[in-house]
N, C-alpha and C positions, 0 to 999 in steps of 0.2 A: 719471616715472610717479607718479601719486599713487591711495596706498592708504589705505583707510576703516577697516581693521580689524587689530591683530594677527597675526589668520593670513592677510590678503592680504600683508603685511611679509613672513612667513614663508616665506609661497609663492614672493617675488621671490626668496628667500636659495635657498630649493631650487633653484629653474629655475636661480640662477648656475651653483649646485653642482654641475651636471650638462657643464657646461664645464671644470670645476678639474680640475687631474691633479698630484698633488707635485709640490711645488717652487712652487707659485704663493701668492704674497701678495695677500689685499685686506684692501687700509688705508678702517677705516670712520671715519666723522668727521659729528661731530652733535653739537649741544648735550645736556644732562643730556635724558631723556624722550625722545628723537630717534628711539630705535626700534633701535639700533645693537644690542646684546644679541639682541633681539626677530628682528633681521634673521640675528642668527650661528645662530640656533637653526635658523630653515629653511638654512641650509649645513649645520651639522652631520644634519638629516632627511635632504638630499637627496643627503651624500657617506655615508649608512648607520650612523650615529650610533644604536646603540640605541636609546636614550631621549635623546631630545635635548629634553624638557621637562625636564631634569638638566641643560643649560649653562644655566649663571649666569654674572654680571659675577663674573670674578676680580678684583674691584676692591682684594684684602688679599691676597689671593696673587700677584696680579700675570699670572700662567702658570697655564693648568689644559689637560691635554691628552684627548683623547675618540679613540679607538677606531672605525675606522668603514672602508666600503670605501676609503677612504684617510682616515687620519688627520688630527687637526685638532690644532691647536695654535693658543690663543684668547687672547690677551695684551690686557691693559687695564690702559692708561698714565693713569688720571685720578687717581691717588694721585702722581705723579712729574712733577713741573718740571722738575727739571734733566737735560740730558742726558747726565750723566755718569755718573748713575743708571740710568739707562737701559741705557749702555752694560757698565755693572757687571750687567747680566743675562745677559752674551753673546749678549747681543740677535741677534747676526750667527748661532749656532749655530741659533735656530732662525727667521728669516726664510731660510737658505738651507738646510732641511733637509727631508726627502723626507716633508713633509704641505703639508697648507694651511695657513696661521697667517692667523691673522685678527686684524687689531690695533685696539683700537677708543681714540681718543684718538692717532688718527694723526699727525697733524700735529705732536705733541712728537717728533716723532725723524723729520724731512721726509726731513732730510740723509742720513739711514741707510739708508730705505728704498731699495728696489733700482729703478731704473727701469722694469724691465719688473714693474708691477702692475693689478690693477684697485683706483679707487680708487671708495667710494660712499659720497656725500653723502645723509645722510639731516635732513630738515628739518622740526621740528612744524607744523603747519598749526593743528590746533584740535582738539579735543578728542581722538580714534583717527586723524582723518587726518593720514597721511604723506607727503610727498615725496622721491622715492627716485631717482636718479641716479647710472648707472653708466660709468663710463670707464673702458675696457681697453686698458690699455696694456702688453698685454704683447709685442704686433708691432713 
């Protein structure tokens, strides 16, 4: 899919959201600008996220968690190389715990993640547009 704008990003994150039930993970993965934050935002609108113009990249917290007809738990791994580090978050506590966790900087922790995820590659194109690609793998 390719989006022009922000809140087209948005929009694809709500319409996933409306699929997600706890317990499901989707690992986002994009370069810096890629859209990944942008794309959590409509998950957190579309799982009941009050004010979901309030998630932000936890990029120095690491873990910020949001409130919603099922809760989110939003981890971002661009501060963290190593995966030991990673693993020192009990990382495993909340990819297997009764919200959605959304991980953006996926691909440092491939090995952890759980098999059954959706996983969306988000791609800058040019200037607002995006290219946005989703694989659910959770059958």
């Amino acid at each position: 899919m390719i989006t022009n704008s922000a809140e087209e990003t948005m929009a694809i994150g709500e319409k996933l959201a409306k699929k997600l039930m706890p317990g499901d993970v989707v690992a986002l993965y994009g370069n810096l600008g890629s859209g990944k934050t942008t794309f959590t935002k409509g998950i957190g609108r579309g799982l009941g996220v009050k004010d979901p113009s309030r998630i932000n990249s936890p990029t120095f917290v690491l873990i910020k968690e949001y409130r919603g007809r099922v809760p989110v738990c939003h981890i971002d791994l661009y501060r963290l190389d190593d995966l030991k580090d990673i693993e020192d978050l009990a990382i495993e506590e909340y990819i297997y715990g009764d919200w959605v966790t959304v991980i953006e900087w996926a691909e440092k922790m491939e090995c952890l993640l759980p098999e059954k995820r959706i996983s969306v590659k988000l791609k800058l194109k040019s200037g607002d547009k995006r290219e946005v690609v989703i694989e659910d793998i959770r059958d």
